[in-house]
MIDOZA-766669 format. One record per residue (C-alpha): residue number from 1; residue in three letters; x, y, z. Coordinates in pm, whole numbers. Example, Ala and Ser with C-alpha at 12.3 -4.5 7.8 and 13.67 -1.06 7.14 Angstrom:
<sites>
num 1 | residu ALA | east 1230 | north -450 | up 780
num 2 | residu SER | east 1367 | north -106 | up 714
</sites>
This chain:
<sites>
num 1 | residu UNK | east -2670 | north 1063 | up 4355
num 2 | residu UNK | east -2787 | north 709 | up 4176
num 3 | residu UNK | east -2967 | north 867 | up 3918
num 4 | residu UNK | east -2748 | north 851 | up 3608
num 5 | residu UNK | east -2803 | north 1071 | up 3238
num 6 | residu UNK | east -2694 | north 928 | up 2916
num 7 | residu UNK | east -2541 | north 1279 | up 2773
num 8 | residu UNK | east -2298 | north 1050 | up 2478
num 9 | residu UNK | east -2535 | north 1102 | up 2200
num 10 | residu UNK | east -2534 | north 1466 | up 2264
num 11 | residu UNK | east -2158 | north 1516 | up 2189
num 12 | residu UNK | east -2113 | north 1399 | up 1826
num 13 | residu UNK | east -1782 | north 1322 | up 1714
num 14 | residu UNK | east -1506 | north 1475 | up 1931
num 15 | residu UNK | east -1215 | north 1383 | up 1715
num 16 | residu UNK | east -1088 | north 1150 | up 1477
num 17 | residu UNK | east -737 | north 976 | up 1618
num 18 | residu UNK | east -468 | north 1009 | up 1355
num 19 | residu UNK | east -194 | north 781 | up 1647
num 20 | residu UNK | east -180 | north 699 | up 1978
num 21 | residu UNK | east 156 | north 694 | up 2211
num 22 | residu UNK | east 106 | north 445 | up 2501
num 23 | residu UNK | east 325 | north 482 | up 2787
num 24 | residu UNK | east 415 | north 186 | up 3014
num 25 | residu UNK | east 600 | north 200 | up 3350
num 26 | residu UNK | east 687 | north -82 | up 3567
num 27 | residu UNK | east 615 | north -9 | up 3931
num 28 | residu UNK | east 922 | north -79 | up 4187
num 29 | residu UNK | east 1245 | north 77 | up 4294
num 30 | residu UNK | east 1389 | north 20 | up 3979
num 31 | residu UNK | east 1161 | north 153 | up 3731
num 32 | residu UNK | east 1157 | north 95 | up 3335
num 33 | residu UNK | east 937 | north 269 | up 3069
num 34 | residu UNK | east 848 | north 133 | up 2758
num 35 | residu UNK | east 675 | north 330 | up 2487
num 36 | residu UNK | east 485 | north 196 | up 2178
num 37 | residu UNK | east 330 | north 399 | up 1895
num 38 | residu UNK | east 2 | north 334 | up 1684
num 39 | residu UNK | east -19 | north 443 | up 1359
num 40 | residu UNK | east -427 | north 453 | up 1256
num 41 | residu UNK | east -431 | north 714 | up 992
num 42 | residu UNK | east -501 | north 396 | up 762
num 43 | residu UNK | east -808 | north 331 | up 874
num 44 | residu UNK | east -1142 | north 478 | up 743
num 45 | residu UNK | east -1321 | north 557 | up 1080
num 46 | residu UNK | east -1638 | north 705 | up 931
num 47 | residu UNK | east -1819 | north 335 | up 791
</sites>
């Protein structure tokens, strides 16, 4: 299966993000999570 089919243009837009939580976990025995939050409501996506 090499032959590959650009489908994007077919979707349109999907959503427009309002925030974002990213989650971050350090790999080991002794395990930390750190979690940051985006705010992009204040941008204007649609220029």
């Amino acid at each position: 299966m090499n032959d590959a089919t650009d489908i994007t243009e077919d979707f349109g837009t999907l959503y427009h993000p309002k925030s974002a939580l990213v989650f971050y976990e350090t790999i080991g025995t002794e395990t930390d999570m750190y979690v940051e939050h985006f705010d992009m409501d204040c941008y204007d996506f649609n220029k």
